[in-house]
C-alpha positions as CSV (number, residue, x, y, z in Angstrom):
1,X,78.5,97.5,94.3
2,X,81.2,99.8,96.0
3,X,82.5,98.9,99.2
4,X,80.8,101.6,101.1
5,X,77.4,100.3,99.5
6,X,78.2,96.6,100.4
7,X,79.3,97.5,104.1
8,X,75.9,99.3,104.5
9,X,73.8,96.2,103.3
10,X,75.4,93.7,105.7
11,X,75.2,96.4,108.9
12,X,71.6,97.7,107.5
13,X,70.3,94.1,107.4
14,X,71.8,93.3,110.7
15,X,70.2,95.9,111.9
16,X,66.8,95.7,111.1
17,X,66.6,92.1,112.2
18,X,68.2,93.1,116.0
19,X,65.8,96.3,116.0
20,X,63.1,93.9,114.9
21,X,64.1,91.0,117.8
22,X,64.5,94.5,119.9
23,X,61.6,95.7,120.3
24,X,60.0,92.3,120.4
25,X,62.3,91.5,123.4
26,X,60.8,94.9,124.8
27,X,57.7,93.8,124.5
28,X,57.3,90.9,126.1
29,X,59.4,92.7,129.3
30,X,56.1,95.1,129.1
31,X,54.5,92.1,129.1
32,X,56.1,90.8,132.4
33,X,56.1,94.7,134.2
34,X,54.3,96.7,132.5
35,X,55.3,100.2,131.3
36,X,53.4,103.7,131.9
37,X,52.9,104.0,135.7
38,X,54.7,101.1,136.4
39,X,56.7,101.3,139.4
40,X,58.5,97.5,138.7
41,X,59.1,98.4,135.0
42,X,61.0,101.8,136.2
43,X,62.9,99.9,138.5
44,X,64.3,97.1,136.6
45,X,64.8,100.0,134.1
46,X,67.0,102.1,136.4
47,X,69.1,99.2,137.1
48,X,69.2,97.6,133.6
49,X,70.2,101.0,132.4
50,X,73.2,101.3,135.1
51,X,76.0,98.9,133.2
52,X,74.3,100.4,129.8
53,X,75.6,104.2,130.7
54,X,79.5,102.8,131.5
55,X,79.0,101.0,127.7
56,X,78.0,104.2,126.2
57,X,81.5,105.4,128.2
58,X,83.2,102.9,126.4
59,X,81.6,102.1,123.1
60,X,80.7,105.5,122.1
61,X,83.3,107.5,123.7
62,X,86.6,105.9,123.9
63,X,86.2,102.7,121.2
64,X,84.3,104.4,118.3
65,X,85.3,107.7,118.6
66,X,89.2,106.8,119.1
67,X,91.0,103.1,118.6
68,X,88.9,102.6,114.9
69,X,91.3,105.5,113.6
70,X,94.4,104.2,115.9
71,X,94.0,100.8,114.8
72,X,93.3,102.1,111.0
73,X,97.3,103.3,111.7
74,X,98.2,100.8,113.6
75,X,97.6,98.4,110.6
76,X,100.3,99.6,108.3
77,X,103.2,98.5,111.0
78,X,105.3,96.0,110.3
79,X,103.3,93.5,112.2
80,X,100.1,94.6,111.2
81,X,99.2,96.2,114.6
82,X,99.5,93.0,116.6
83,X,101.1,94.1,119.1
84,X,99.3,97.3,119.4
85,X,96.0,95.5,119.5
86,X,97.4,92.8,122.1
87,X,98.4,95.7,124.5
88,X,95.3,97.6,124.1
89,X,92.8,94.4,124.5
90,X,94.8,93.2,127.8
91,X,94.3,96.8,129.2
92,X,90.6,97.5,128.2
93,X,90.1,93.6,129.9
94,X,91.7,94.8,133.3
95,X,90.0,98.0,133.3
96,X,86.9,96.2,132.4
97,X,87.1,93.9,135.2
98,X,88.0,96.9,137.8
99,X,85.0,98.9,136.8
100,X,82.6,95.6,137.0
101,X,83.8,95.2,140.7
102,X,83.9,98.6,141.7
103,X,80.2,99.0,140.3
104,X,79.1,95.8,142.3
105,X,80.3,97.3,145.3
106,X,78.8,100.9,145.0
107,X,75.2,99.6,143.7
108,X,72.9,100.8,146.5
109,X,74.7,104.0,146.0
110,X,74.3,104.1,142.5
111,X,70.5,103.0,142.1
112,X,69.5,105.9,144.7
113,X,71.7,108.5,142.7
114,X,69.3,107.8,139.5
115,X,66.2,107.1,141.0
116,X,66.2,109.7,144.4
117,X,62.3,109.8,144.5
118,X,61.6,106.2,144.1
119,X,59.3,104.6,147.2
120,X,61.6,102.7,150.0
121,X,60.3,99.3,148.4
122,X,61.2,100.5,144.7
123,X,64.5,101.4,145.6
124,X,64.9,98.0,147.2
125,X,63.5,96.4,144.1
126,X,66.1,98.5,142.1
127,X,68.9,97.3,144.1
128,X,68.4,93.8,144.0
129,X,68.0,94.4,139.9
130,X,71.0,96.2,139.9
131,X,73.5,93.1,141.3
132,X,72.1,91.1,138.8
133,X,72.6,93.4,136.6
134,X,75.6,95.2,136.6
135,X,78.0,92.5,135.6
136,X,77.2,93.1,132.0
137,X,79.5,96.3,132.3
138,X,82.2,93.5,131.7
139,X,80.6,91.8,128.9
140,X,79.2,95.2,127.1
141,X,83.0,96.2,127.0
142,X,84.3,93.0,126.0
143,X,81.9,93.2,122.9
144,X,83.0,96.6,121.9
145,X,86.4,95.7,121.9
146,X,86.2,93.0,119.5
147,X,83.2,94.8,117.7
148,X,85.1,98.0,116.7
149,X,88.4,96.0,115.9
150,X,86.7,94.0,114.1
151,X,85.0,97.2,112.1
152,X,88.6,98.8,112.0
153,X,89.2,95.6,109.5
154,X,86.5,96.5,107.4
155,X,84.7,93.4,109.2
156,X,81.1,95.2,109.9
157,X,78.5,92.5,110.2
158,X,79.3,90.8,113.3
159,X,79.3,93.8,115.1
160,X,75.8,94.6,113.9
161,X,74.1,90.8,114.2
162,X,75.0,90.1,117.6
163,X,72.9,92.0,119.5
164,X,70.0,89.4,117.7
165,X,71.5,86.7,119.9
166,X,71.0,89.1,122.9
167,X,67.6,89.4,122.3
168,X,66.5,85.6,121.2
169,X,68.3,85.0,124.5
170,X,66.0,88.1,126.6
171,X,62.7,86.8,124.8
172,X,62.7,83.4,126.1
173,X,64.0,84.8,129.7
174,X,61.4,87.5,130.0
175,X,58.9,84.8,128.4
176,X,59.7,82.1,131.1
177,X,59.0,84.6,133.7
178,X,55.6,85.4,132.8
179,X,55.0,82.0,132.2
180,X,55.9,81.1,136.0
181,X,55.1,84.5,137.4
182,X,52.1,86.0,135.8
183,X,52.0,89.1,133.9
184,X,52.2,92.7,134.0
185,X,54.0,92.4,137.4
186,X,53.9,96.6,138.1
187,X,53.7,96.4,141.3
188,X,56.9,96.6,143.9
189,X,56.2,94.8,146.5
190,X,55.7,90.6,146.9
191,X,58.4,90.4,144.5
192,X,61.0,87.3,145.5
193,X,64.9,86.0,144.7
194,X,63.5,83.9,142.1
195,X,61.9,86.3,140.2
196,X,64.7,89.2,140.4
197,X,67.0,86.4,139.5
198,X,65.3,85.3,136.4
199,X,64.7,88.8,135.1
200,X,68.0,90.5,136.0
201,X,69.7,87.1,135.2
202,X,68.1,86.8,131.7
203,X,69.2,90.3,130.6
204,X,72.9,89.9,131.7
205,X,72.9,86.2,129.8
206,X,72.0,88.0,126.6
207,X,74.8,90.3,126.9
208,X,77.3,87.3,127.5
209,X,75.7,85.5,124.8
210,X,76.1,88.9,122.8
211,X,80.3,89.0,123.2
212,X,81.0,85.7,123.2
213,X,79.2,85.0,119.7
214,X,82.0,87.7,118.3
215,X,84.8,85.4,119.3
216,X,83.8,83.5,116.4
217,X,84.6,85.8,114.2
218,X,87.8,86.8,115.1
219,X,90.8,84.8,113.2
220,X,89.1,86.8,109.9
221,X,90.6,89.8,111.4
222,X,93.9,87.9,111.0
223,X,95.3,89.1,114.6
224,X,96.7,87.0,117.3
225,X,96.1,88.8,120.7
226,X,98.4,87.0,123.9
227,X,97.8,89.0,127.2
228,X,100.4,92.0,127.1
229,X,101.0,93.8,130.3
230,X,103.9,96.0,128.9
231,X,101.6,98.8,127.4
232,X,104.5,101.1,126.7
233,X,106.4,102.3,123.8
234,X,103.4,101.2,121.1
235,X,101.6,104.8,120.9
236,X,98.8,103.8,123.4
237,X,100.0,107.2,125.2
238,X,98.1,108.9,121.9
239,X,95.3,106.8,122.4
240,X,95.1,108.1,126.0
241,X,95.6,111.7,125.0
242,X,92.5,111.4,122.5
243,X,90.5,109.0,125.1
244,X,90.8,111.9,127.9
245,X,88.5,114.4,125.8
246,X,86.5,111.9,124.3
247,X,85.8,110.2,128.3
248,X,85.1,114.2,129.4
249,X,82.8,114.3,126.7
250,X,80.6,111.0,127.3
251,X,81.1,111.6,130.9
252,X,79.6,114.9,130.0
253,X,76.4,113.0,127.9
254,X,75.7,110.8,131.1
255,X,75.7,113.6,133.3
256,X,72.7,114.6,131.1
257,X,71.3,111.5,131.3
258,X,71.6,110.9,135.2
259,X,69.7,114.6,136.0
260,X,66.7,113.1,133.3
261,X,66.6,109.9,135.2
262,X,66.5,111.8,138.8
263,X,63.8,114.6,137.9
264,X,62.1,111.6,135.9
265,X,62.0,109.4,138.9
266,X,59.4,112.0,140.7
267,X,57.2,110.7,137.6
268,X,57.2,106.8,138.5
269,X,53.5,105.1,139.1
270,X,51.9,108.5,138.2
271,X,52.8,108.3,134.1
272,X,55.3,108.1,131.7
273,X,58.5,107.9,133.4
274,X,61.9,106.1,133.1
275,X,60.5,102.9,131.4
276,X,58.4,104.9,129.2
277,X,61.5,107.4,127.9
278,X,63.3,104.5,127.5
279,X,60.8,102.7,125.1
280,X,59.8,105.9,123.2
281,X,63.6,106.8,122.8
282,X,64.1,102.9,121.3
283,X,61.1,103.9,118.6
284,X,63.1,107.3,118.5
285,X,66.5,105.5,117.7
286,X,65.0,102.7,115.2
287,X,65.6,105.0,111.8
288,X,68.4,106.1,113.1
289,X,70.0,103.1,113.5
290,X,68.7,101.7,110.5
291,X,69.5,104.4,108.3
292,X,72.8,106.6,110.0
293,X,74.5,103.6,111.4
294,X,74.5,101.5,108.7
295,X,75.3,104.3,106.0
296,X,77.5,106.3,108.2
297,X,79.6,103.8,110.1
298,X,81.1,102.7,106.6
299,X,81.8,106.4,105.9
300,X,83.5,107.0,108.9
301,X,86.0,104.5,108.6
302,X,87.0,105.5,104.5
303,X,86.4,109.6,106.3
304,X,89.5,108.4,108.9
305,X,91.4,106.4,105.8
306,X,90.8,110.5,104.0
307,X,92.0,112.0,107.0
308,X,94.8,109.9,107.8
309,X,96.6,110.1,103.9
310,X,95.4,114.6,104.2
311,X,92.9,114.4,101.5
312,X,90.7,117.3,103.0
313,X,89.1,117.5,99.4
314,X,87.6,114.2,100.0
315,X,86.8,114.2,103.4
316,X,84.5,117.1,102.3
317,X,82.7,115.3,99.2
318,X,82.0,112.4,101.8
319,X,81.0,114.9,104.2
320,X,78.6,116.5,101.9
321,X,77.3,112.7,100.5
322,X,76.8,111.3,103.8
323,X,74.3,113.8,105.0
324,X,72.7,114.5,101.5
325,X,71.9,110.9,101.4
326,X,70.8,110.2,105.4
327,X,68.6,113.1,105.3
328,X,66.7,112.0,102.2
329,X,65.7,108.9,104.3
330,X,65.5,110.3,107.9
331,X,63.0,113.1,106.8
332,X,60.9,111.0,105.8
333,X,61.3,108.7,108.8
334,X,60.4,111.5,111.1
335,X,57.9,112.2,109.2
336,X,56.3,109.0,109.2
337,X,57.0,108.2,112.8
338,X,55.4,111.3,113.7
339,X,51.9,110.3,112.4
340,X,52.5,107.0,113.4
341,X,53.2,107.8,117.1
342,X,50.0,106.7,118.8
343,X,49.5,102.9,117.1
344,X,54.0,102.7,117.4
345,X,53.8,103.9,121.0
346,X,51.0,101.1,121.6
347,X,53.6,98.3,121.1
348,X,55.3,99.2,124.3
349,X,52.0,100.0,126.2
350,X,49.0,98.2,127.7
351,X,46.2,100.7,126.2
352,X,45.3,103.3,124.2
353,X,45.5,105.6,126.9
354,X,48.7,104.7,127.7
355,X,49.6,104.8,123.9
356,X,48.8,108.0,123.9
357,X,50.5,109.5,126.8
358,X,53.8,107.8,125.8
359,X,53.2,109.3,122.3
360,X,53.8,113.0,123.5
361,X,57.1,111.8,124.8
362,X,58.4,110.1,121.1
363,X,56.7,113.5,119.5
364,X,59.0,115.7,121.5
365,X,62.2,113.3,121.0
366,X,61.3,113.5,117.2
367,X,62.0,117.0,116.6
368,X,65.6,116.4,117.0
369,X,66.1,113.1,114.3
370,X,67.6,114.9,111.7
371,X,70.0,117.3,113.3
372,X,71.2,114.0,115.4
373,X,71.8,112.1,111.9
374,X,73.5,115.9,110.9
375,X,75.7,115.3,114.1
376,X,76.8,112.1,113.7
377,X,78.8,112.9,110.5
378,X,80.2,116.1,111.6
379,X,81.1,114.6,115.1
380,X,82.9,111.4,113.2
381,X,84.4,114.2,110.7
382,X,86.7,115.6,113.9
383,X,86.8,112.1,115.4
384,X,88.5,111.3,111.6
385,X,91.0,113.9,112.6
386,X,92.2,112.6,116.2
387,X,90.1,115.6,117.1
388,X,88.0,114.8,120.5
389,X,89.1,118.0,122.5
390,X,86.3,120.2,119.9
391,X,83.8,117.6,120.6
392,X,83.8,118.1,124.0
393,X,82.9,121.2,124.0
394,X,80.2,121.1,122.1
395,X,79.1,118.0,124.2
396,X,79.9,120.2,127.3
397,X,78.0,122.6,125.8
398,X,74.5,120.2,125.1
399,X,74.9,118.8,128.5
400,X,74.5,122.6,130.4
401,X,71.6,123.3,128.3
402,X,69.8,120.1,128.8
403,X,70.4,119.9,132.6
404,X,69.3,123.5,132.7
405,X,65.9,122.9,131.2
406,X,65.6,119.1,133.1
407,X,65.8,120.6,135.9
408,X,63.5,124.0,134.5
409,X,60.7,121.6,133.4
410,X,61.1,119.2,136.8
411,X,59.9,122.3,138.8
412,X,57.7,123.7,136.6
413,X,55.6,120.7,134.3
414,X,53.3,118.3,136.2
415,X,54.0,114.8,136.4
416,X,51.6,113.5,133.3
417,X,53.6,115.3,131.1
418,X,57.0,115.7,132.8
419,X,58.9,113.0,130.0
420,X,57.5,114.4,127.7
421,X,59.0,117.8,128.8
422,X,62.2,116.0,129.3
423,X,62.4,114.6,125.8
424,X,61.5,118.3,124.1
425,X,64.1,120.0,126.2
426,X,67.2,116.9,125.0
427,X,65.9,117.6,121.5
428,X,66.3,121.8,122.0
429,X,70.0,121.4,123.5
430,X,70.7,119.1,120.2
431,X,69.8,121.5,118.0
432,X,72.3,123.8,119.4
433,X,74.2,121.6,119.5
434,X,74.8,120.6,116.0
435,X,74.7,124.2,115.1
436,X,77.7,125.3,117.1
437,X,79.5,122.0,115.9
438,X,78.8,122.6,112.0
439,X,80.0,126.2,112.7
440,X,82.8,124.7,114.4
441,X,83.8,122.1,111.5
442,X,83.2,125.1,109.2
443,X,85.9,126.9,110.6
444,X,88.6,123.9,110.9
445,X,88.3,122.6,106.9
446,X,86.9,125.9,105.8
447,X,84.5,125.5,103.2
448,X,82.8,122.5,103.7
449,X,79.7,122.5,101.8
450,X,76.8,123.8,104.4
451,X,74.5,125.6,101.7
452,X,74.7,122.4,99.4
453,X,73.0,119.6,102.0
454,X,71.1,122.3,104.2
455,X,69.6,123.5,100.6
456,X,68.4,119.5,100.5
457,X,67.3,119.1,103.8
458,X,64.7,122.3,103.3
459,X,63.8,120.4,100.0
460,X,63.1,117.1,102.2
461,X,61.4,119.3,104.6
462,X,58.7,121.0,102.1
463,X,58.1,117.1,100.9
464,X,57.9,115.2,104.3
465,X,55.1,117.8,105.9
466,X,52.4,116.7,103.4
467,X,53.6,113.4,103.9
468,X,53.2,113.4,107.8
469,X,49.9,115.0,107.6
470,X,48.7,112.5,105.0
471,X,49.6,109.9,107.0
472,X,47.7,111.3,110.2
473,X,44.6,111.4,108.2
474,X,44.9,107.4,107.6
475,X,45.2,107.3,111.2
476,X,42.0,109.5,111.8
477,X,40.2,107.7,109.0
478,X,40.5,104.1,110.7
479,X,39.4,105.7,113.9
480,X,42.1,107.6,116.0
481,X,42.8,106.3,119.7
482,X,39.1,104.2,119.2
483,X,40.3,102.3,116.2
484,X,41.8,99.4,115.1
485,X,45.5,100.6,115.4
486,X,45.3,101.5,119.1
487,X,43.6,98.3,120.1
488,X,46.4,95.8,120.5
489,X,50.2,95.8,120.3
490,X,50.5,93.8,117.4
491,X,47.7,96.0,115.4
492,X,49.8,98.9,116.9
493,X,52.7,97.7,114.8
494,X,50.7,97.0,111.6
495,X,49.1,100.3,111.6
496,X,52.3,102.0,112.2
497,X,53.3,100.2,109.0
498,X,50.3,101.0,107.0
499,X,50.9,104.6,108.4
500,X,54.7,104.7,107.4
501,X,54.3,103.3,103.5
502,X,52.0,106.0,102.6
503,X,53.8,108.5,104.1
504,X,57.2,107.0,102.2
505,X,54.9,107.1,98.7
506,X,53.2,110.7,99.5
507,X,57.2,111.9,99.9
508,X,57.9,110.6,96.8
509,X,55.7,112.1,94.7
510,X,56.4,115.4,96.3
511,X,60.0,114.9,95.5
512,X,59.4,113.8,92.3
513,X,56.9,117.5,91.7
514,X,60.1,119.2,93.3
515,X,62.6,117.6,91.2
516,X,64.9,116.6,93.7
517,X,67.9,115.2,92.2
518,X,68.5,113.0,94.9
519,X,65.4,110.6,94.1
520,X,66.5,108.8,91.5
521,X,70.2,107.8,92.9
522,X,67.9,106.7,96.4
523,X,65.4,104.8,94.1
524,X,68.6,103.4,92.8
525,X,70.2,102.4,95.9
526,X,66.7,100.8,97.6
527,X,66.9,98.8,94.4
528,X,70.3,97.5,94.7
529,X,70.1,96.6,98.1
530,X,66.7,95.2,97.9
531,X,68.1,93.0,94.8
532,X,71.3,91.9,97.3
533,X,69.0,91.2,99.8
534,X,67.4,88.9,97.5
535,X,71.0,86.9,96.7
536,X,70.4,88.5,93.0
């Protein structure tokens, strides 16, 4: 098996097994607050979600985007890149540490700025979360600087397993509480220090526990990092050049983010709000970090090795593979998910009413799967380039549309379906998105293969709708929002399943009628890594 195909087993399992733990960790916090019309639930979400935006800052901006390529350089000098490393790991900590602190100290500010129509005793709630909470910013970043160097070595499973030991850690936390405390706890008020503590205490653990299990895996990357406060003269100036767009742009993303969060606070106790988004954008995210993370991160460190030695030719074959072979498996993911999204939806909720409700918001997030999996390989393409200046724009570009229609929807939808409104109008400004950015790539490498994977994509399409609608009909046929998979969480999950195999089998038989060429190399690879998994 190639290195590409290895990578992607280790990160794919990893990931699986963290969603998995994932979204049992969610819900058992469900469990202990509840989720649609929950006014607790959106305020430990608000503030749990506060040190999570300055990760995506960090993590998806700056470290992804930027210091895998640098330290993909870096690695040919004559030390290796130790010292670069060194200098850039004792400058991330103190930055780190400065943001932390700053955060602590501007929390009330911050929980109002997200959450401006919460009740007074909500926003207290919020607050008190939110001190508990907001030391994680440290320990998120901490664990994406040893993560991504640690990917820039071509070390990827680490990076990917951790995030299990976050949620082991969460599950017994959020499981003590409604052991001690009772459970769903919705309401706002009556709430004491013993039960913020063990909430918001319990989620920071597990993003300490989360960091510090990387440490372990560190001498494989054979660097020795001492603290280094001279950071000039080793090309961390470049790194700051290409940091600048890239922060503009994320900075950009979480402007997006903060007007949903406001306009969805007006939402909280009334229906699907901030908790609810949140849980419906985790089912949302599950094939695509199953499928485009663990294919694509691999890619995009041999697309920067391409970049880096000017071999545009195959930059554009990986280009063109990448996509080909993420959209066989997120069209049919989207498919499936989309007739599943009652019985999925009812993991995270405490009825079928509530199911269903949350459903229209995963519905209207769907739409956009597969030009997001599109858009992670053409964003990673200019990333592969020390390009984050193009990027931005096209971020910049996103973010105006989708505080535009936030803000169009918050005036004009009613509360019961404002996330769902919310959701439809993030998936909208992606698609343009992802249209101006393929344009945009077009015109940089020239030629880069558009007609062959969109011709695939339409042939994924014509096999997925049968597929979805197939798998609808199991859905009616064991009784809709009366049955069996809309009764309890964990028959939620199993009928979700049920739901999602027969749409996988109904897709490939339609592929298999269309001919697609790309079946038989995906039958292939399922096989391979399904033997691997085995230890075969």
């Amino acid at each position: 098996m190639s290195s590409i195909g290895r990578a992607s087993v280790v990160i794919g399992a990893g990931t699986i097994v963290s969603r998995v733990t994932g979204f049992l960790r969610t819900v058992v916090l469900v469990s202990a607050v509840g989720s649609v019309q929950s006014r607790a639930g959106d305020a430990f979400a608000t503030a749990n979600q506060l040190p999570n935006n300055i990760f995506a800052i960090i993590s998806t901006g700056i470290l992804t985007a930027v210091l895998v390529p640098q330290i993909v350089k870096a690695s040919r000098d004559a030390d290796q890149g130790r010292a670069f490393v060194s200098k850039l790991f004792t400058l991330g900590t103190v930055v780190l540490l400065a943001t932390t602190a700053i955060a602590m100290l501007i929390a009330p500010w911050l929980v109002t700025l997200y959450g401006p129509d919460f009740t007074e005793a909500q926003l207290a709630l919020a607050i008190a979360f939110a001190y508990w909470c907001l030391p994680q910013i440290f320990f998120y970043g901490l664990y994406a600087l040893i993560g991504e160097a640690l990917n820039a070595r071509s070390i990827f499973g680490p990076f990917t397993w951790a995030p299990i030991v976050n949620n082991v850690v969460s599950i017994v936390g959020f499981g003590a509480f409604i052991v001690l405390f009772g459970s769903p706890v919705e309401i706002v008020t009556g709430w004491t220090p013993a039960m913020v503590a063990l909430l918001g205490g319990t989620a920071t653990l597990g993003i300490v526990a989360q960091a510090a299990i990387l440490l372990v895996y560190w001498r494989r990357t054979g660097l020795h990092v001492r603290p280094d406060f001279r950071w000039r003269g080793v090309g961390l100036g470049q790194v700051g050049r290409l940091a600048g767009w890239t922060f503009l742009m994320v900075l950009a993303g979480q402007l997006a983010g903060l007007v949903q969060s406001r306009v969805l606070s007006a939402a909280s106790g009334f229906g699907p709000a901030i908790f609810a988004s949140q849980n419906a954008w985790l089912l949302f995210m599950l094939p695509y970090s199953i499928i485009v993370l663990s294919i694509g991160t691999p890619y995009f460190t041999r697309l920067s090795e391409h970049a880096a030695a000017g071999r545009d030719d195959d930059v554009r074959r990986d280009l063109v593979s990448s996509i080909r072979i993420l959209g066989l498996f997120v069209m049919v993911a989207t498919a499936g998910l989309a007739a599943a999204a009652i019985p999925a939806s009812r993991i995270f909720t405490d009825s079928a009413e509530s199911a269903s409700a949350a459903a229209g918001v995963l519905l209207c997030y769907l739409v956009s799967l597969v030009p997001l999996a599109v858009l992670f390989v053409v964003q990673r393409t200019f990333y592969a380039y020390d390009d984050t200046r193009t990027p931005f724009f096209f971020t910049l570009l996103q973010t105006i549309i989708v505080v535009a229609l936030t803000y169009a929807v918050g005036a004009f939808v009613d509360v019961d379906h404002l996330a769902a409104a919310v959701a439809l109008a993030q998936s909208v400004a992606t698609i343009v998105q992802v249209i101006v950015a393929t344009w945009l790539l077009e015109r940089r490498l020239g030629r880069t293969g558009v007609g062959l994977w969109m011709r695939s994509l339409v042939r994924y399409a014509i096999a997925a709708v049968p597929a979805g609608f197939v798998g609808w009909g199991v859905y009616l046929l064991f009784g809709a929002d009366a049955g069996w998979m809309a009764s309890d969480k964990i028959l939620g999950a199993l009928g979700a399943a049920v739901i999602g195999i027969v749409c996988v089998a109904v897709y490939v038989v339609f592929l298999w009628l269309l001919r697609s060429p790309e079946l038989r190399p995906a039958v292939d690879l399922v096989r391979r890594r399904l033997r691997r998994g085995a230890g075969e």
